[in-house]
ChimeraX commands (.cxc) that place a marker at each C-alpha (Angstrom):
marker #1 position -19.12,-10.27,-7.77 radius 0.5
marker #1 position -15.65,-9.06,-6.65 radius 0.5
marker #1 position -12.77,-8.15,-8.51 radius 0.5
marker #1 position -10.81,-11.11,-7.32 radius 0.5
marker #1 position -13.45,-13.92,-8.49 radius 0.5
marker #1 position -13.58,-12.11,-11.99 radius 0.5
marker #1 position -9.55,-12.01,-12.41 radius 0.5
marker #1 position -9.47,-16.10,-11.02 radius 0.5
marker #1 position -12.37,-16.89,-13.37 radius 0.5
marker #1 position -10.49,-14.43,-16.28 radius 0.5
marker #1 position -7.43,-16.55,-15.29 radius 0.5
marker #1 position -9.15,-19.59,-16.14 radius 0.5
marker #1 position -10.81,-19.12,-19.44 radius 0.5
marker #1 position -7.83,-17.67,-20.61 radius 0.5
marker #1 position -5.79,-20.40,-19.47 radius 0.5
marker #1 position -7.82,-22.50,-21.52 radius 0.5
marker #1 position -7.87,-20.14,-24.61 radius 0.5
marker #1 position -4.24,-18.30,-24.90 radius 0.5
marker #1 position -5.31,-16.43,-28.47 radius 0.5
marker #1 position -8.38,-15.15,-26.54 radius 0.5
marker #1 position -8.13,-11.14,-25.71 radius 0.5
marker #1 position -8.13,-10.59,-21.54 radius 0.5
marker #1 position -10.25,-7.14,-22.45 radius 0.5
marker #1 position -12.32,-9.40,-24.48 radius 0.5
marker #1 position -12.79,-12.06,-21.80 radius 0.5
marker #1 position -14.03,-9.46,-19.30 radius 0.5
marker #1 position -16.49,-7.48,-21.49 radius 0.5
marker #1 position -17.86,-11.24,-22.07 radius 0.5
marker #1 position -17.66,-11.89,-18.55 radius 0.5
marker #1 position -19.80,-8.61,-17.52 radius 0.5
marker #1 position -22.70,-9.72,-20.13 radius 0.5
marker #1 position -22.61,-13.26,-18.49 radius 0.5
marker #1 position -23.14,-11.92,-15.07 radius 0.5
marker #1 position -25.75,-9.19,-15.97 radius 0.5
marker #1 position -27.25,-12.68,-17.50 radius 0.5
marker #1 position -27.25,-14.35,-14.33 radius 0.5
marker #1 position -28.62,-11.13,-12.63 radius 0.5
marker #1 position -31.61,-11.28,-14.62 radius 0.5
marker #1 position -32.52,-14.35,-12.90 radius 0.5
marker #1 position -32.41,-13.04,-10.00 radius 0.5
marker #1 position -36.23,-11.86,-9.67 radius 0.5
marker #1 position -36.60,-12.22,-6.00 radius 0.5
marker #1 position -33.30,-10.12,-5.14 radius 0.5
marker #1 position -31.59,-12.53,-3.12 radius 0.5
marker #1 position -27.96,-11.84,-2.51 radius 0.5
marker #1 position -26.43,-13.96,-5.66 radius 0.5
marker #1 position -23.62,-17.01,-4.11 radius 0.5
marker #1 position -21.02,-15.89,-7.08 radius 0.5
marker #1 position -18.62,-18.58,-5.72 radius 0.5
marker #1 position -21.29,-21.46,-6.30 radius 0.5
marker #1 position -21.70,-20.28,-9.67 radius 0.5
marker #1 position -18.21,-19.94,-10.69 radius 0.5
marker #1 position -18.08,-23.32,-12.27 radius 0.5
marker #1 position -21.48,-22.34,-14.65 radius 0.5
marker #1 position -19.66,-19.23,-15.03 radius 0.5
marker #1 position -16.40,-20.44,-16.58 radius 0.5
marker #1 position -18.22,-22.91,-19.05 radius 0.5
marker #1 position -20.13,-20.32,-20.14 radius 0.5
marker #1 position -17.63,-17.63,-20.87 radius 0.5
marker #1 position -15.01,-20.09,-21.76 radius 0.5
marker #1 position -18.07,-21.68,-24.69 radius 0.5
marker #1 position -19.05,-17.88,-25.46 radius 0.5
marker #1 position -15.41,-17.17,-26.15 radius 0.5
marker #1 position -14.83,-20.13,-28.13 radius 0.5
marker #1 position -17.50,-19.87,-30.46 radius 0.5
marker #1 position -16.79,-15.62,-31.32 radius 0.5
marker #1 position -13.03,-16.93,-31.76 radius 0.5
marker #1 position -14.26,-19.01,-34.11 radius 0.5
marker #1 position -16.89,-17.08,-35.56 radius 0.5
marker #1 position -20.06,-19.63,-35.02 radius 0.5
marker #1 position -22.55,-19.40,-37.49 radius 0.5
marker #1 position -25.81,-19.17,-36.30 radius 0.5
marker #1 position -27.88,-19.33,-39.75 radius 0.5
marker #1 position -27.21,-20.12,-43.66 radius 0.5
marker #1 position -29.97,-19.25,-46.56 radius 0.5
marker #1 position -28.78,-20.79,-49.89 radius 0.5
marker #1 position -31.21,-18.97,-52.20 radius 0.5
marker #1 position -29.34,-15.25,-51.90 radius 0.5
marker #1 position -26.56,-16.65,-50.28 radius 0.5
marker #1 position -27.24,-14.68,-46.53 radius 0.5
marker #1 position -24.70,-15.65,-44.11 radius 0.5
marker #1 position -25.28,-14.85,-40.03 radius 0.5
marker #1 position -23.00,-14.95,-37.09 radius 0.5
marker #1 position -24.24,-15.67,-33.57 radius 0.5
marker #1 position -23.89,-12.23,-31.51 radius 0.5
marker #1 position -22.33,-12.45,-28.04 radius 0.5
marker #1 position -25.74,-12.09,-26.21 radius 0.5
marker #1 position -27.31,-14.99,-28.60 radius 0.5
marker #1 position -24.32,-17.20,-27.75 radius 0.5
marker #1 position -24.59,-16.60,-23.75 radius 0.5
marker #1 position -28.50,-16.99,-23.79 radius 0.5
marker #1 position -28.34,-20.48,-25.57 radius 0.5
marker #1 position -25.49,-21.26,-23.31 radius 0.5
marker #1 position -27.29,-20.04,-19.90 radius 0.5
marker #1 position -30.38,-21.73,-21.28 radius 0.5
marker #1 position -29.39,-25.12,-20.08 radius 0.5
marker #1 position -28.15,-24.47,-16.71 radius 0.5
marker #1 position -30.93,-21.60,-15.74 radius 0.5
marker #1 position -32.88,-24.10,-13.71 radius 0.5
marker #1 position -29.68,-24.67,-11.54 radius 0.5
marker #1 position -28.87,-20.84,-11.24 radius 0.5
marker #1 position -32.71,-20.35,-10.36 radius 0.5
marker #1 position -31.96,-22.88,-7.88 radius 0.5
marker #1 position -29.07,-22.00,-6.31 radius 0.5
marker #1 position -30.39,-17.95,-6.33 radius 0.5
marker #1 position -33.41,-19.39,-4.44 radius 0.5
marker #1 position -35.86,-17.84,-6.75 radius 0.5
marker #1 position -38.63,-18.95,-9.03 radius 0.5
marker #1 position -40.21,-20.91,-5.39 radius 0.5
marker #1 position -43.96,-22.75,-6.25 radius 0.5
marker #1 position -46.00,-24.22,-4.17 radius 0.5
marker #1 position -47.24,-27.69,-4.48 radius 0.5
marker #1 position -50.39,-28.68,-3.38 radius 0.5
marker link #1:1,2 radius 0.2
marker link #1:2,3 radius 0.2
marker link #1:3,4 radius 0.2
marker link #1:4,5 radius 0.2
marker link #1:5,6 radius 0.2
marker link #1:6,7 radius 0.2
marker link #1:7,8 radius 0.2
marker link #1:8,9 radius 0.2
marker link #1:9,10 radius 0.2
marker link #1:10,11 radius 0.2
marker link #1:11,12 radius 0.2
marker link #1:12,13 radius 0.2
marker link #1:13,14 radius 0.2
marker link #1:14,15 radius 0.2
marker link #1:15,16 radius 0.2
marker link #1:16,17 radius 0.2
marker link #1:17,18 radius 0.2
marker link #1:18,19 radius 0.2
marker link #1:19,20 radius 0.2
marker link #1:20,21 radius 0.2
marker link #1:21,22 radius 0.2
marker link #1:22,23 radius 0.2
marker link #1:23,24 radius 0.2
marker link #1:24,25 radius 0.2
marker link #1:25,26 radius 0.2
marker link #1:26,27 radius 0.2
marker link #1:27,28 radius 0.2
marker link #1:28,29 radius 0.2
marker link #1:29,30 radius 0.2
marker link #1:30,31 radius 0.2
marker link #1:31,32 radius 0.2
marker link #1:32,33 radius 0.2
marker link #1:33,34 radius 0.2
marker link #1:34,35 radius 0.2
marker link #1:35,36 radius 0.2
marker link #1:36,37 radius 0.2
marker link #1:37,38 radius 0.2
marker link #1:38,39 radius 0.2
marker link #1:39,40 radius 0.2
marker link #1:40,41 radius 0.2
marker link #1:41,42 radius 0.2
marker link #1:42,43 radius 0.2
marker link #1:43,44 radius 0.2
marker link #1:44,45 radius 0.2
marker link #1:45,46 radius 0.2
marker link #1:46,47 radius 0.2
marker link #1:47,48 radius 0.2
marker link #1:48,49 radius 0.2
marker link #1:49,50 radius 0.2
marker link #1:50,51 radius 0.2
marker link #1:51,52 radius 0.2
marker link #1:52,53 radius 0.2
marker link #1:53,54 radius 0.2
marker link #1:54,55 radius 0.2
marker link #1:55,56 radius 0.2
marker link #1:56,57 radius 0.2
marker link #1:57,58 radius 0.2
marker link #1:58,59 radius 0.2
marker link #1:59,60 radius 0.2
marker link #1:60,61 radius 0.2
marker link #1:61,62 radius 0.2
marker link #1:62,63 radius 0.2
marker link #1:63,64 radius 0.2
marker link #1:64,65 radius 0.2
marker link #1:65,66 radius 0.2
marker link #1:66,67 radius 0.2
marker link #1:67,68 radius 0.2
marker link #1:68,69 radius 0.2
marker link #1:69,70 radius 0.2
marker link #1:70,71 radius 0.2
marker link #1:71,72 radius 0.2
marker link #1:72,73 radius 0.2
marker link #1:73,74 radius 0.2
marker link #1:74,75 radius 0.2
marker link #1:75,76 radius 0.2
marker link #1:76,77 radius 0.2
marker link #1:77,78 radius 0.2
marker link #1:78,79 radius 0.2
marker link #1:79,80 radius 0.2
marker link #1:80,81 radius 0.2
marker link #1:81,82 radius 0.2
marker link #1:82,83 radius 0.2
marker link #1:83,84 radius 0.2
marker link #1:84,85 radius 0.2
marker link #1:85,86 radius 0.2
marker link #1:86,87 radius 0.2
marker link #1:87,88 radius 0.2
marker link #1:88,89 radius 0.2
marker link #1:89,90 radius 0.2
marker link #1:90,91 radius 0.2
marker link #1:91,92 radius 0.2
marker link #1:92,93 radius 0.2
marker link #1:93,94 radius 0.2
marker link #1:94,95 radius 0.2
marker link #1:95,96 radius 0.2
marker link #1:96,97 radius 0.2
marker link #1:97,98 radius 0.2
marker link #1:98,99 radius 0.2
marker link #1:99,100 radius 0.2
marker link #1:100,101 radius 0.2
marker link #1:101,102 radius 0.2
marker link #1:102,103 radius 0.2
marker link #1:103,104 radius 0.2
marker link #1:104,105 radius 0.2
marker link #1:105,106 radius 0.2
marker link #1:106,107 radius 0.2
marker link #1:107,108 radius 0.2
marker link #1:108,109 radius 0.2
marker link #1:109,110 radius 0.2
marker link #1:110,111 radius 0.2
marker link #1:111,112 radius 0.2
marker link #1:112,113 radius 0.2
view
């Protein structure tokens, strides 16, 4: 991806969340997109523009839920209190549109007989 889709999709998220940090937003951003690279088994050259939108609701979600602190777990017996970690957060996120990025990165082809 190049540096000017990152700053327009930066742009966005933090258009959408002022309090979030713009260092923040991009570390974010470069775990999202080494996300989306794993899904790219068959090494096709990856269409960053069609995936901006995916993009943006991820980061913009992932963002959202670190500013405020999403819990991921609660145990009542010794009181244990967990907080998602960013990589938790953009794997659940990715998790429903990963069909549509394997589809738009052309991988992940079967044959039907």
């Amino acid at each position: 991806m190049d540096d000017v889709l990152k700053k327009e999709i930066i742009e966005s998220v933090k258009k959408q969340l002022p309090s979030a940090n713009d260092e923040r937003i991009a570390a974010v951003l470069e775990l999202v997109l080494l996300e989306i690279e794993s899904y790219n088994d068959c090494g096709n050259l990856i269409p960053w523009q069609k995936l901006r939108g995916v993009i943006i609701e991820v980061l913009y979600q992932s963002m959202k839920n670190e500013l405020e602190k999403t819990i991921s777990s609660v145990r009542r017996g010794d009181t244990t209190i967990s907080y998602a970690t960013a990589s938790q957060q953009i794997q659940g996120l990715l998790s429903g549109y990963d069909e549509l990025i394997i589809r738009i990165l052309g991988c992940g082809g079967m044959v039907f007989w």
